[in-house]
C-alpha positions as CSV (number, residue, x, y, z in Angstrom):
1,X,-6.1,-22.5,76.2
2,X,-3.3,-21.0,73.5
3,X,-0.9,-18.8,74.8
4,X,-0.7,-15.2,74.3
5,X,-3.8,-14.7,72.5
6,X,-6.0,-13.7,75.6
7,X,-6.6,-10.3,76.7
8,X,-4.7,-9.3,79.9
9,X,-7.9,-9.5,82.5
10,X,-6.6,-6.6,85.6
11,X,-8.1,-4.2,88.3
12,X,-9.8,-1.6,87.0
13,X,-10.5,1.6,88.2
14,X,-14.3,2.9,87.5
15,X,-14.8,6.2,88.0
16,X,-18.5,8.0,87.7
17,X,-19.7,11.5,86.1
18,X,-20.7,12.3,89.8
19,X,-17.5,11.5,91.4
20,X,-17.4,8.0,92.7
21,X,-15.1,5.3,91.9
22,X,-14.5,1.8,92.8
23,X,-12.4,-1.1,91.9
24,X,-13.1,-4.3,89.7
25,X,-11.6,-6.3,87.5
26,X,-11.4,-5.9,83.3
27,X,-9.6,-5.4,80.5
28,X,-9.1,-2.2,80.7
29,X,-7.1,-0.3,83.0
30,X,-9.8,2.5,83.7
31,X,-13.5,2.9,83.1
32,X,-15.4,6.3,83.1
33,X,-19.2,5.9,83.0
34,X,-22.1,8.3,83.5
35,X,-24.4,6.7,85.9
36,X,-23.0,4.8,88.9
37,X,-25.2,2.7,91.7
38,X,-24.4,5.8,93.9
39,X,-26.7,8.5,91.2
40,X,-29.0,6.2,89.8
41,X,-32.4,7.2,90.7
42,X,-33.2,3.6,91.3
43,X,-30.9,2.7,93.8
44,X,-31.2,6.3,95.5
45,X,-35.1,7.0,95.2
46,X,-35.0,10.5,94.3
47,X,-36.1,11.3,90.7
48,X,-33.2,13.1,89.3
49,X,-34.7,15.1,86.1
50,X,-31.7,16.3,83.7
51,X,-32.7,18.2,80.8
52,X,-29.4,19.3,78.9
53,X,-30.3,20.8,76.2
54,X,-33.9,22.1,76.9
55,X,-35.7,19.8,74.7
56,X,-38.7,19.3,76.3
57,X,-38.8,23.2,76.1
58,X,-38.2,22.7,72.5
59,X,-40.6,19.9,71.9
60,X,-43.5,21.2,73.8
61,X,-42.9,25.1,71.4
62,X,-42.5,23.0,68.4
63,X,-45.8,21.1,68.8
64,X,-47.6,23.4,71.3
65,X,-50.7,24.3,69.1
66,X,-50.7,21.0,67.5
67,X,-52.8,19.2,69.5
68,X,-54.0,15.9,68.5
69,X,-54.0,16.1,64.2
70,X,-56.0,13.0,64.0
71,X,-58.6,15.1,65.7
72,X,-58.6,18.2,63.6
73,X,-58.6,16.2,60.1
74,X,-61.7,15.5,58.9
75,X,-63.3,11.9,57.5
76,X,-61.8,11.6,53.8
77,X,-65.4,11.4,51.7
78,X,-65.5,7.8,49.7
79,X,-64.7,8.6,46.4
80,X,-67.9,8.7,43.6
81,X,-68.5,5.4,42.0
82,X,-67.6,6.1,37.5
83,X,-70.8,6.0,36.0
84,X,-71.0,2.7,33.7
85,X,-70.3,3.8,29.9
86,X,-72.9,2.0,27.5
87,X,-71.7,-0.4,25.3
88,X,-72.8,-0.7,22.0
C-alpha cells in the first residue's frame, strides 16, 4: 500500500435520534443517525407510526372524493369509420 494516501480508519462514536450511542470503528470521528437497532420497529416489535408533517391527513383531503377515476370515466366510443369518397 502507498503511504499517506489512506483515510485515517478510528473509533467512532454513533449516536441515535432517540438517544443511544455506541462505539465502532470509521472514518469519521462521530456519526449521528436517525434509526438505531434500539428504535427500529424490527428489532423492537412495536410498530412505531411517525407522521411529521400530517400527510396522510393531507393525502387522504386531497383525494378523499376521488375515488377510483378509472371507475367514473366512461368507455371512449371507437371513432366513426370516413366514408369512402368516389373516385372518378
Amino acid at each position: 500500500m502507498k503511504d499517506d494516501i489512506h483515510p485515517r480508519y478510528i473509533e467512532t462514536v454513533v449516536r441515535c435520534g432517540c438517544g443511544n450511542t455506541f462505539q465502532t470503528r470509521s472514518t469519521m470521528p462521530e456519526l449521528k443517525v436517525d434509526i438505531c437497532n434500539v428504535c427500529h420497529p424490527f428489532f423492537t416489535g412495536k410498530l412505531k407510526f411517525v407522521d411529521t408533517a400530517g400527510r396522510i391527513e393531507k393525502f387522504k383531503t386531497k383525494f378523499a372524493g376521488a375515488g377510483y377515476a378509472s371507475l367514473k370515466k366512461g368507455k371512449k366510443a371507437a371513432p366513426a369509420p370516413a366514408a369512402a369518397e368516389p373516385t372518378s
